[in-house]
C-alpha positions in Angstrom: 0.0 0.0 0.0 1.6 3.4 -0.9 1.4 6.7 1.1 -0.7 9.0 -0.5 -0.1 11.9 1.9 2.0 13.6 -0.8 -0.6 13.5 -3.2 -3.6 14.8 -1.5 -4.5 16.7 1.3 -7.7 18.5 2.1 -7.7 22.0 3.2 -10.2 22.3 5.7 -11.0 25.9 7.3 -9.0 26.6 10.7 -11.5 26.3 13.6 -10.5 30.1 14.3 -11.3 30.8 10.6 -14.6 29.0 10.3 -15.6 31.4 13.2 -14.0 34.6 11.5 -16.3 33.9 8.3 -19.1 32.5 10.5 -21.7 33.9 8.4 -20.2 33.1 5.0 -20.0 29.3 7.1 -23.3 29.4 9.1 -24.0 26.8 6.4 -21.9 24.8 9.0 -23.7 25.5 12.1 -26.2 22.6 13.1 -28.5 22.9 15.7 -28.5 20.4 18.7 -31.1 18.3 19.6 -32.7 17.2 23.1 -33.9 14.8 24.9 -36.9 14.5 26.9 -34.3 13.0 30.0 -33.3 16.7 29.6 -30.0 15.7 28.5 -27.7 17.8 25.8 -27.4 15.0 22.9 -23.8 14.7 21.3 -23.6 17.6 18.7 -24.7 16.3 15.0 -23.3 17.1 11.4 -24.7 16.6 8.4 -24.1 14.5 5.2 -24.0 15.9 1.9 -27.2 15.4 -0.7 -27.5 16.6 -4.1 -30.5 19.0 -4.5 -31.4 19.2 -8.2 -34.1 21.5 -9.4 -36.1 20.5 -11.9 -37.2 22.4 -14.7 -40.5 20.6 -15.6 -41.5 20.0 -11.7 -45.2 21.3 -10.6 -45.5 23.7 -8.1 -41.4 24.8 -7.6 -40.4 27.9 -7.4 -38.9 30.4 -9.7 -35.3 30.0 -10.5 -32.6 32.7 -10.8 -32.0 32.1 -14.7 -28.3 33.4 -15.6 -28.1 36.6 -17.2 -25.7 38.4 -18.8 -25.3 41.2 -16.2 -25.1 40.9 -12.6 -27.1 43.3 -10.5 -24.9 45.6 -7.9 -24.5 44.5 -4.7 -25.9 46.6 -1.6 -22.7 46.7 0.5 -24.9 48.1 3.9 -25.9 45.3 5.3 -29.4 44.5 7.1 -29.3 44.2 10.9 -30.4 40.5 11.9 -34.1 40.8 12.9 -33.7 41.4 16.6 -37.2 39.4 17.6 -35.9 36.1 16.3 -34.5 33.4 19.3 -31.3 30.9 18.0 -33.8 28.5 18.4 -37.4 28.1 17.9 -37.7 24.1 18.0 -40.5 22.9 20.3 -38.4 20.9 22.3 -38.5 18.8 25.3 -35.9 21.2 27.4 -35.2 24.7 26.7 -32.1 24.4 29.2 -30.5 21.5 26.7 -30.3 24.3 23.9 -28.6 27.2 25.7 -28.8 30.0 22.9 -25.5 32.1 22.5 -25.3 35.2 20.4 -22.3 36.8 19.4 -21.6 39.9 20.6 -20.8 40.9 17.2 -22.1 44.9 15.7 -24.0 43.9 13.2 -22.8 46.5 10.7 -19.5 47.3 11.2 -17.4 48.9 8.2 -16.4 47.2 5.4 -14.9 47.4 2.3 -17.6 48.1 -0.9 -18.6 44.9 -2.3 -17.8 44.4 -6.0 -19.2 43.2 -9.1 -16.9 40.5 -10.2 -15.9 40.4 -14.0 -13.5 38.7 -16.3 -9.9 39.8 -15.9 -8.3 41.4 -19.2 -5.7 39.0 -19.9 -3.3 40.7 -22.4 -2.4 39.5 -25.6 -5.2 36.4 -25.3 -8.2 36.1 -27.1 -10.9 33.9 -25.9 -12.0 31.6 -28.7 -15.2 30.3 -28.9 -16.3 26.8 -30.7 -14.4 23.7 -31.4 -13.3 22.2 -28.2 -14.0 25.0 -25.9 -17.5 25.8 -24.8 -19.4 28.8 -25.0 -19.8 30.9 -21.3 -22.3 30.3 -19.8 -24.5 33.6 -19.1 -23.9 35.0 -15.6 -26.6 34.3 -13.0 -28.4 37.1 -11.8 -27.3 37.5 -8.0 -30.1 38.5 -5.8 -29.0 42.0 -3.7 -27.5 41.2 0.0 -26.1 38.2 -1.3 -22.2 37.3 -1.4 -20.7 34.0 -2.6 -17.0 33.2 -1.1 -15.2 30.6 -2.6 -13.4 28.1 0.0 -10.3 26.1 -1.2 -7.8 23.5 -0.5 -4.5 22.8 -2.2 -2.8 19.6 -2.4 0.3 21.3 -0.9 0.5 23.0 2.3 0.1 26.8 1.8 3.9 28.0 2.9 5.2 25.5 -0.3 3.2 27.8 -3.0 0.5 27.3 -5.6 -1.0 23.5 -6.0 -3.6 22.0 -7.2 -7.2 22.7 -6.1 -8.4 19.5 -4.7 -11.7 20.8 -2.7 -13.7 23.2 -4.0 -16.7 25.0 -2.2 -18.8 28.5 -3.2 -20.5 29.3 -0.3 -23.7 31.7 -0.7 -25.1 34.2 1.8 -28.4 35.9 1.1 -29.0 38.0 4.0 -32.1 38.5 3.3 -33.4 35.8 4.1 -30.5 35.2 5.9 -30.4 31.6 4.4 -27.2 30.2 3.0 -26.5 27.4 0.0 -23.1 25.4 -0.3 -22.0 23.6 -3.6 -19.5 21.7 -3.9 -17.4 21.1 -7.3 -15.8 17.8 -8.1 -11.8 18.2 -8.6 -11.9 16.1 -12.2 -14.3 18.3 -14.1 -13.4 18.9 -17.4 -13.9 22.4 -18.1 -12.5 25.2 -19.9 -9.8 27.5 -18.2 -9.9 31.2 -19.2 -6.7 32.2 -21.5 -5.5 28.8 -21.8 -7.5 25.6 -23.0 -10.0 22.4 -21.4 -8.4 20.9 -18.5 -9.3 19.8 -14.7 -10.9 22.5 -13.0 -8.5 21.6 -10.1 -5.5 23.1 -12.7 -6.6 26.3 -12.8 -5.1 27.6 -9.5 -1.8 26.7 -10.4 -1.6 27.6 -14.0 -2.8 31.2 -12.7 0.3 31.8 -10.9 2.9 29.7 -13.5 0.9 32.2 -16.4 1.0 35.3 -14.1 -3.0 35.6 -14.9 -3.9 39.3 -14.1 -5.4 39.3 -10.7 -3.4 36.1 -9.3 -3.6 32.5 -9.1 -7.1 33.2 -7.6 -8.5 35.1 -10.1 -8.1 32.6 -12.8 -9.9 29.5 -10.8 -12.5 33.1 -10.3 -12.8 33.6 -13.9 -13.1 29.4 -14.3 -16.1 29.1 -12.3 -17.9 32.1 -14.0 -17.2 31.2 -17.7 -18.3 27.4 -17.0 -20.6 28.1 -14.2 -21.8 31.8 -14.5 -21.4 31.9 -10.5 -19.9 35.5 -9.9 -17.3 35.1 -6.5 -16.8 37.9 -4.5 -14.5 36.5 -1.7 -12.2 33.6 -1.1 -10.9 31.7 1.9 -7.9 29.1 2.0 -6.1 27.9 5.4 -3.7 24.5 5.6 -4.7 21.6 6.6 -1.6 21.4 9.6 -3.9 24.2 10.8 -7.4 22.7 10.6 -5.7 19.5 12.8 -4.9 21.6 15.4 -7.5 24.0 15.9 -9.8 20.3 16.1 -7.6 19.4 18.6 -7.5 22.6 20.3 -11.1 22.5 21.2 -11.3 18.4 22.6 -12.0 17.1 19.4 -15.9 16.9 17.2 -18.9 14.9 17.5 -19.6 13.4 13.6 -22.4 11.8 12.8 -20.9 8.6 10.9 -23.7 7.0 8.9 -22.0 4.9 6.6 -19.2 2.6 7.5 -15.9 3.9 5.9 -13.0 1.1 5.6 -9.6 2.4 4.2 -6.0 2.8 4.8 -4.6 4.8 7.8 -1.7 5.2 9.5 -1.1 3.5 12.5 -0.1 6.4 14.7 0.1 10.3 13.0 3.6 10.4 14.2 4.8 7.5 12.0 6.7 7.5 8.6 4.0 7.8 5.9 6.8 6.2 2.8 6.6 3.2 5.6 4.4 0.9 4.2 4.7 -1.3 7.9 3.5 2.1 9.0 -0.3 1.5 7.5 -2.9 -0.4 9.0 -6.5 -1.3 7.5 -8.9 0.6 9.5 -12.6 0.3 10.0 -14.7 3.7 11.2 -18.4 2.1 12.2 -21.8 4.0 12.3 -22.4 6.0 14.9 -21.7 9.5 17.0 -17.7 9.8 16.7 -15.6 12.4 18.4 -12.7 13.0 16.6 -9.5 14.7 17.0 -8.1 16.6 14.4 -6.3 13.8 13.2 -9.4 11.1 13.0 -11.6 14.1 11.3 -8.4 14.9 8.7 -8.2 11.2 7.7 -12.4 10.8 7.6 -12.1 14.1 4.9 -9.2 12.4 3.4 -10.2 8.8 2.7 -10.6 8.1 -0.9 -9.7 4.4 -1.8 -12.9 2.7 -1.3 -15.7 5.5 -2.0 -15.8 8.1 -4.7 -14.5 11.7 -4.9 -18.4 12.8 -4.1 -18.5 10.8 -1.4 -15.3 12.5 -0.3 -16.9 16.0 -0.8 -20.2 15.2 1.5 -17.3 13.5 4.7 -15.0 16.8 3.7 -18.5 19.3 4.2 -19.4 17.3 7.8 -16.5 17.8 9.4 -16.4 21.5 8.1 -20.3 21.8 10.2 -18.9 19.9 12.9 -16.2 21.9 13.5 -18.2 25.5 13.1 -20.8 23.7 15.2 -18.5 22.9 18.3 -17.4 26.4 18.1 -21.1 27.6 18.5 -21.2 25.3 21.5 -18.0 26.6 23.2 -19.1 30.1 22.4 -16.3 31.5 20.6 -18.2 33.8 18.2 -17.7 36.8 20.7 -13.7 35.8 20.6 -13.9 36.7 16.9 -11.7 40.2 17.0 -8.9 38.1 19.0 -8.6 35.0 17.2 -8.2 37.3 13.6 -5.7 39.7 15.5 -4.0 36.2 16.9 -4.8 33.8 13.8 -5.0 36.1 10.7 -1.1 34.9 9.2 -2.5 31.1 9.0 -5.3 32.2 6.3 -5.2 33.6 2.6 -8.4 35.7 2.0 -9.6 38.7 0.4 -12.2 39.0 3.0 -11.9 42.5 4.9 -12.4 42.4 9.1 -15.5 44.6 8.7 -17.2 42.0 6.0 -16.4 39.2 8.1 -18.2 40.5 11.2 -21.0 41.7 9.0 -21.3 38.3 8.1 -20.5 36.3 11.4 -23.6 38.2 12.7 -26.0 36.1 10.7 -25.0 33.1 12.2 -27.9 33.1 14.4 -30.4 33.7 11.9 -29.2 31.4 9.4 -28.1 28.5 11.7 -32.3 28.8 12.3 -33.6 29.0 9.0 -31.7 26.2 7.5 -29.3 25.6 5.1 -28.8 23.9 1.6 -26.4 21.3 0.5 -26.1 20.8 -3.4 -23.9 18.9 -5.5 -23.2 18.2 -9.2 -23.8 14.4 -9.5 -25.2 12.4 -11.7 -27.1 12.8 -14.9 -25.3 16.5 -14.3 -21.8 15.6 -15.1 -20.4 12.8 -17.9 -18.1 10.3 -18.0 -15.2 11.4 -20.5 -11.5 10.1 -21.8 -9.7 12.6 -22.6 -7.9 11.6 -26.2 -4.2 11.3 -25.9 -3.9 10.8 -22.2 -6.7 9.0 -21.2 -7.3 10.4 -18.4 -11.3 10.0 -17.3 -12.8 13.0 -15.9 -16.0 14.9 -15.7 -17.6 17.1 -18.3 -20.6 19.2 -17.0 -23.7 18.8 -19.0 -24.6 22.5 -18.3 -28.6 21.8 -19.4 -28.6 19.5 -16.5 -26.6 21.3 -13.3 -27.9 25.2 -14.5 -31.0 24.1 -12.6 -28.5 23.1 -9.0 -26.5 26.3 -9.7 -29.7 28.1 -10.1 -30.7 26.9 -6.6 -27.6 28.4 -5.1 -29.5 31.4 -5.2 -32.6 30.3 -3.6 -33.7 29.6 0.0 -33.8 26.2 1.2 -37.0 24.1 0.3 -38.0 24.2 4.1 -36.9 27.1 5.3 -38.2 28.3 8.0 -37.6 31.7 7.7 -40.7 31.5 5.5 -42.7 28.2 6.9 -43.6 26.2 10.0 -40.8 23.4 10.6 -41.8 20.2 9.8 -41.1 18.6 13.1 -40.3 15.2 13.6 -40.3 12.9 17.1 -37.8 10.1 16.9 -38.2 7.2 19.2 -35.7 4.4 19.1 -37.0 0.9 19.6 -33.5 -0.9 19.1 -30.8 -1.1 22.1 -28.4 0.6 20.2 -28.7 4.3 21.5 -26.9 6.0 18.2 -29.3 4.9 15.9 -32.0 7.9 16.6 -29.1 10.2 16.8 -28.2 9.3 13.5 -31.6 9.4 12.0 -32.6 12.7 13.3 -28.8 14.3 11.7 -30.1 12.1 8.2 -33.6 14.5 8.9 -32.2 17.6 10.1 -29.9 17.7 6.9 -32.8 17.7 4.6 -34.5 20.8 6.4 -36.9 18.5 9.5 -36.5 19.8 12.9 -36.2 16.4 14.5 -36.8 16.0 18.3 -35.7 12.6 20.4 -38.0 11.4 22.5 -36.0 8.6 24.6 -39.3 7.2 26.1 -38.8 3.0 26.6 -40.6 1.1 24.1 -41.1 -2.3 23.2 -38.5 -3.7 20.6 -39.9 -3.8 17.1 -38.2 -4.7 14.2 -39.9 -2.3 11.1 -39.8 1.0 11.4 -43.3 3.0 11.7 -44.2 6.6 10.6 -47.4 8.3 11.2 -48.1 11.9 10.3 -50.7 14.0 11.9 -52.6 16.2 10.3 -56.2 16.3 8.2 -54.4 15.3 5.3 -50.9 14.5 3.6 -50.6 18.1 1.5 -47.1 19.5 2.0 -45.7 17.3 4.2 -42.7 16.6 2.2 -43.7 12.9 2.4 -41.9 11.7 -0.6 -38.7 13.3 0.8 -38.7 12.0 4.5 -39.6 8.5 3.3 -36.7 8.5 1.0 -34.6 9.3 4.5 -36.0 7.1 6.7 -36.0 4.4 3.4 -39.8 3.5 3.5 -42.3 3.4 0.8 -44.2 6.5 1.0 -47.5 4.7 1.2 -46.3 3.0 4.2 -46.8 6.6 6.0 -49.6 6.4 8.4 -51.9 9.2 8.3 -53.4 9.8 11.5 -56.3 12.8 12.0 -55.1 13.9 15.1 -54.3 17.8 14.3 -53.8 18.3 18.6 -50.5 15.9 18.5 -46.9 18.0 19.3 -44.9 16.8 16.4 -46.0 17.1 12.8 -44.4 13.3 12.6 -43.8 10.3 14.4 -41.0 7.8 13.6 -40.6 5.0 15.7 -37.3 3.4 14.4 -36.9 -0.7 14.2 -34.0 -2.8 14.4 -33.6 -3.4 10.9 -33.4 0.5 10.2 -30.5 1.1 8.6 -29.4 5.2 8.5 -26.6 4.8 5.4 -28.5 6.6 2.8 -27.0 7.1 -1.1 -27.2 11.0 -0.1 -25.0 12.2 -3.1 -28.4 10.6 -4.6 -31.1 12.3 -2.9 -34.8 12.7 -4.7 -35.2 15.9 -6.6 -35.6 18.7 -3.6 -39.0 21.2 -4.7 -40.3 24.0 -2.9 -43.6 22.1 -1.5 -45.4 24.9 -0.7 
């Protein structure tokens, strides 16, 4: 077995980072769930889904078309609306969900936000037709909203330019405030600016070896706008050295393991990595893990036996997981220190006064939920490239406009604008991770899940009822696709005075490893 921690190494955001940009990464933040003991449960993550928009779907909302201008952004941000809680679940304890709010000013100064455009690159004329697409037309960016592009390197940041191996626009509308994440696979095969079609994961490095006006950073900028029509406004890059210490720093991170992941680890982080006595087979079972900074690296890490989406979803979890133990510690308020202290360990564009304009959203948008999209499946095709063979990605643009479009969106239940669906969990199996995991599998797709640890008798099916008159928009379709249960297995009981909107009473063959890159198409059910 060779080492491959030469090759590959994910940049995850510095604890102390993640909390700087806490708005830009409120898409992180998770909230905890309770217990009707009273008892704090062990903080969740999320998995990854793709959320696809369809174009033909009944009853969806409108989409942000691209356009081939992109309206000015409003630097003066909106205060966050001051009558809104952290929290507004129904849930068994108040005292398990302690809110803390940042003692952040909510419009401090900043920098003027700017329209991003195509850098001029002298002496190179962008040719259209053969083997290079056409741009795509610019998506039309909804005022208040700024999209920060988060990257990691497959070299540490103090060795220079690599390649870009993770790849994350973040979107904040603060509107809303809601925020989208979407993450872009390294082996697309797309068209970089000046130059020709190649892995989108190339284009940081041939920035700086072609001196592209603007930097290295411009050019993967100008790569996501021509293929994607995604405007960026900010970027944030930190080394992964960092990320292992900052988990460590704060006693490690509950994740929410749902899947088992088998692969290749060292046997102790201090060890030789050319040693191949040095590796060990390793098994990481389902359940509620905390990990220190080196577990969580090698969880993002692992790429032998799943794909490089898979990869993507485990790299976003610890990201949430990490944000979301900072919430819990309450260092938001630290914010102004930790830059002052921590501000050499991060690359970013980002000016102090956007990132606290941003960092006080957290609340708001930790509350209304967050979206998760991906470009997977019949959005992307299997190509060779001729001559190297190499197989890579090619976007079929007809398909992922639709999840791009969605960046720009809010959520499909977000609560900013609806009543939660809630959803009581009771576990009828002796192992006591099982309802955690199922209400992190529910809370990722937009449910407020509560736990309800009353004893019940063993049963081996799972059961779902749903109160109400009738089954109109309760994203039925989509919650049976979580809990993997026909939907006409839903039970649909007329009692409109029950707490919880649902009631899942989970048997010992559930099973919460769910194909989440996979998801159903995600509507606005309204």
């Amino acid at each position: 077995m060779k080492s491959e921690s030469s090759s590959f190494s994910v940049r995850a955001l510095l604890l102390v980072v993640a909390l700087a940009i806490v708005g830009l990464l409120t898409v992180l933040g998770l909230r905890s769930y309770a217990n009707e003991a009273n008892k704090p449960t062990p903080t969740l993550m999320a998995s990854a889904v793709a959320v696809v928009q369809s174009p033909m779907a009944e009853d969806t909302a409108t989409l942000i078309l691209p356009t081939n201008t992109v309206q000015p952004e409003n630097a003066a941000l909106r205060t966050p609306n001051p009558t809104k809680s952290a929290s507004k679940t129904p849930l068994p304890s108040d005292e398990a969900m302690p809110t803390i709010l940042p003692t952040l000013t909510p419009s401090p100064t900043s920098r003027p936000q700017l329209i991003p455009t195509f850098a001029t690159v002298t002496g190179t004329q962008y040719i259209i037709g053969g083997n290079r697409p056409t741009p795509v037309p610019t998506f039309q960016v909804p005022l208040g909203t700024t999209n920060v592009l988060l990257m990691g390197s497959d070299i540490t940041l103090d060795e220079g330019v690599g390649r870009t191996d993770t790849i994350i626009i973040v979107s904040i509308n603060r509107d809303g405030p809601t925020a989208s994440m979407i993450s872009l696979p390294r082996d697309m095969w797309v068209y970089i600016p000046g130059w020709t079609m190649n892995r989108i994961n190339t284009a940081l490095s041939r920035g700086s070896s072609a001196g592209y006006p603007g930097g290295a950073v411009a050019q993967l900028k100008d790569t996501i706008l021509y293929n994607f029509g995604v405007p960026i406004h900010y970027y944030a890059q930190v080394d992964f050295e960092g990320f292992k210490e900052a988990v460590d720093a704060i006693g490690g991170t509950d994740v929410a393991v749902s899947c088992q992941l088998r692969d290749w680890r060292l046997k102790s982080p201090e060890l030789d990595p050319t040693v191949e006595d040095n590796w060990e087979m390793f098994t990481l079972k389902p359940g509620i893990h905390n990990m220190d900074g080196d577990m969580a690296l090698w969880y993002a890490r692992s790429r032998r036996s799943t794909s490089d989406f898979d990869r993507g979803r485990r790299q976003q979890q610890v990201l949430r997981a990490m944000l979301n133990t900072g919430v819990d510690v309450n260092l938001l308020p630290q914010i102004p220190e930790l830059w002052n202290a921590y501000q050499d360990t991060i690359i970013t564009d980002l000016d102090f006064g956007r990132i606290l304009q941003l960092a006080a959203l957290a609340p708001d948008v930790r509350e209304n939920g967050v979206q998760h999209l991906y470009i997977v499946g019949e959005q992307l095709q299997p190509y060779t490239v001729p001559g190297s063979g190499a197989n890579v990605q090619l976007p079929v643009w007809e398909k992922a406009q639709y999840t791009f479009g969605r960046l720009f969106l809010p959520p499909a239940l977000n609560q900013a604008t609806r009543p939660p669906i809630t959803v009581e969990i009771i576990n009828s199996t002796d192992n006591p991770d099982l309802s955690l995991l199922a209400a992190d599998n529910l809370e990722w797709y937009g449910f407020e899940p509560v736990i309800n640890e009353t004893q019940v008798e063993e049963q081996e099916q799972t059961s779902i009822a749903y109160h109400a008159q009738n089954i109109k928009g309760s994203f039925d379709w989509l919650l049976s696709w979580v809990v993997d249960m026909p939907k006409d297995s839903i039970e649909l009981v007329t009692d409109t005075d029950y707490e919880y909107d649902y009631r899942i009473v989970l048997g010992t063959e559930y099973d919460p490893c769910r194909p989440q890159l996979f998801a159903p198409q995600i509507f606005i059910d309204q």
